[in-house]
N, C-alpha and C positions, 0 to 999 in steps of 0.2 A: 522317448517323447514324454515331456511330464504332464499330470494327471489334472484335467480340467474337471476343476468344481461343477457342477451342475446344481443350476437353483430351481427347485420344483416350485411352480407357483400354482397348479391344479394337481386334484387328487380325481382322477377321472373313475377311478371304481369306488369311491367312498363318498365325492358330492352328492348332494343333492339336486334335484330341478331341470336337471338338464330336460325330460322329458317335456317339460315346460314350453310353449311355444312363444312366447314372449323375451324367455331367456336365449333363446335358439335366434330368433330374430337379433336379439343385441350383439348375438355374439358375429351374426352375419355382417350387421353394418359395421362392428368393428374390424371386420376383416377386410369387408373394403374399402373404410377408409385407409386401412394400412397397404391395401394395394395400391393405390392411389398414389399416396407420398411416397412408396418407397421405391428407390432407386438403386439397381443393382450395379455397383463398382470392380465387382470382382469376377472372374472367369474361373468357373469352378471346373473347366475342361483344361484348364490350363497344363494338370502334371500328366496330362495324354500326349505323346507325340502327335505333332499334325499331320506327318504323313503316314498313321498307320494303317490307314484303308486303302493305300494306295501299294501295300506291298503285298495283298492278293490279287489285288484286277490286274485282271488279264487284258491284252492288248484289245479281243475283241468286249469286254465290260466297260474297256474306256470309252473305245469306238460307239457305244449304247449310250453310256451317260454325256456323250457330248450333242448324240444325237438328241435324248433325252430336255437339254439343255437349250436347246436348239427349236425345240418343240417343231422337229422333222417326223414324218410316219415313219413306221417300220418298212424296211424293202421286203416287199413279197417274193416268196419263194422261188426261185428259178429252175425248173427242172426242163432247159434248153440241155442241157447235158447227160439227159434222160431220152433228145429225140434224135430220132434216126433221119435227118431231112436228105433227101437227094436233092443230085448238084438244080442251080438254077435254072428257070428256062436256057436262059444265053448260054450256059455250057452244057447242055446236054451231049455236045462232041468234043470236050474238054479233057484229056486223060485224066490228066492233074486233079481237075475236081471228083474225076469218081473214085479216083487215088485215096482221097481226104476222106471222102464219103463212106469208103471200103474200110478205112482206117478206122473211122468212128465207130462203125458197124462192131468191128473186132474186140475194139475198146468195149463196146456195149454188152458184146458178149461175153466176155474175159471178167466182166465186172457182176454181170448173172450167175455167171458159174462162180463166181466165186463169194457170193452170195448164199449159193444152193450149198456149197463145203460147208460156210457158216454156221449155216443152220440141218447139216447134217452133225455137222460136232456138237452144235449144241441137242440136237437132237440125242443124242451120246452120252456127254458128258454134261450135259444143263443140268441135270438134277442132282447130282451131286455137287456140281457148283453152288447151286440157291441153296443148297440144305446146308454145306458150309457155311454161304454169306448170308442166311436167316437164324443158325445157330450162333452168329458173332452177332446178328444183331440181337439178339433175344436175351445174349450176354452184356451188352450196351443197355438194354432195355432195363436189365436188372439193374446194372450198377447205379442209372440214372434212376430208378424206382427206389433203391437204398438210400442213395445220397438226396432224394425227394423226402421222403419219410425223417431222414436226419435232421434237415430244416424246421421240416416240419414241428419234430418234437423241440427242437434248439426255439422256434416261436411259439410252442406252447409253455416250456418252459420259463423263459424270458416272461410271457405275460403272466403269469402263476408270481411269476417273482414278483413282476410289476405291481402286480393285485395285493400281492402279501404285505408288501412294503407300502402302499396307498392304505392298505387297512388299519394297516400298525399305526401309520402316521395319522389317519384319519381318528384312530380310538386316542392315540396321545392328545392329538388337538383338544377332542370333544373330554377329555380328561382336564387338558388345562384350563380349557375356558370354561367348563364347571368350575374349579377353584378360582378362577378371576372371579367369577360369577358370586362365589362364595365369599369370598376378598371385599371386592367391591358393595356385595350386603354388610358386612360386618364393617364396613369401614363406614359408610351409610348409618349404620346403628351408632357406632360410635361416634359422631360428627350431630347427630342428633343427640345423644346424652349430653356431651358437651355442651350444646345448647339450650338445653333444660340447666346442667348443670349454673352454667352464666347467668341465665334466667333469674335462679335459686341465688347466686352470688350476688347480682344486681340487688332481689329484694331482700334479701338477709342486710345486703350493705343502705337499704333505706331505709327501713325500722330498727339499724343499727343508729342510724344516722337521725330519728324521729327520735329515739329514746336519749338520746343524747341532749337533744332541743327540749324535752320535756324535764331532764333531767337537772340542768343548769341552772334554772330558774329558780327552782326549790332552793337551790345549795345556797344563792346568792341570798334569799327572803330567812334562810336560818340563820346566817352570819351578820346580818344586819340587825335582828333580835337579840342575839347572842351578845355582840358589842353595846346594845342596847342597855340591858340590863344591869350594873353596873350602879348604875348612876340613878336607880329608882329609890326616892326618899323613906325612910323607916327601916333602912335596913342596915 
């Protein structure tokens, strides 16, 4: 799978403000208005088969979630096959019915006793059983309390990195934008000498330009005497 860039656009251990509640506020409206407009296109359950919760239930789980579904009560418990009832009034001279009756009876009893073996074996052997099936889980317990602790540090690690590299990146920022900072002054300084310097080339170039004008004048009022001269009688 090739390696998607990620662009960090916050430094969440290096910002400032956040404690702020005015910033906390903008950043809530911005959230809803981004729940507002957006609209989800994609099914992010997609790469799950859709029948995978259907290959533990069990016949009576479905029979529940239809009931469920259905919004039927629960059926109360029936312990009709816990009672010893004799035959009806109308057959009290019925063989048959005291047949069924005597049958029940037996059942009843068959199903006590063998109830009482139950819990004579457990009575036996129960404790050695739980202290097997609490020693596997105390073994469960652990490996989930290790593989707890391994997260655990896997997210502290992770945010240690997170932190390292917001810090890094926070101290480059606050590095660079001092040099901007410094950039932008001296470029500031030098944009003003230039304008001094202009200033200085403007009035250099008008009292260049004034001695000039003064200067003319003169040359033309020597040369005019100059030619003059000449032509003065006695000489």
């Amino acid at each position: 799978m090739a390696e998607q860039t990620v662009v960090i656009d916050a430094l969440p251990y290096s910002d400032q403000g956040y404690e702020d509640d005015r910033v906390r506020e903008a950043a809530a409206k911005l959230i809803e208005e981004e729940v507002k407009r957006y609209h989800s296109s994609k099914n992010y359950l997609e790469h799950i088969p859709g029948d995978l919760h259907e290959r533990w239930e069990t016949p009576a789980m479905k029979a529940a979630f239809e009931r469920l579904d259905n919004r039927q009560p629960m059926e109360m418990l029936s312990m009709k096959r816990c009672e010893l009832p004799q035959p009806p009034p109308g057959q009290k001279h019925d063989v048959t019915a005291w047949l069924s009756a005597v049958s029940n009876s037996r059942s009843q009893l068959e199903h006590q006793a063998i109830r009482l073996s139950n819990l004579e074996l457990l009575k036996e052997h129960g404790v050695n059983s739980w202290t097997v099936h609490l020693q596997q889980l105390q073994k469960l317990s652990e490996g989930q309390q290790k593989h707890l602790q391994s997260l655990r540090q896997e997210i502290q690690d992770t945010n240690w990195a997170r932190k390292k590299e917001h810090t890094e990146a926070g101290q480059l920022l606050q590095t660079l934008e001092g040099q901007w900072l410094e950039l932008v002054g001296k470029n500031y300084s030098v944009e003003r000498a230039c304008g001094e310097l202009e200033i200085d080339v403007e009035r250099l170039e008008k009292m260049k330009e004034e001695r000039l004008c003064a200067v003319l004048p003169d040359s033309s009022t020597e040369g005019h005497l100059t030619s003059a001269a000449p032509g003065v009688p006695g000489e």
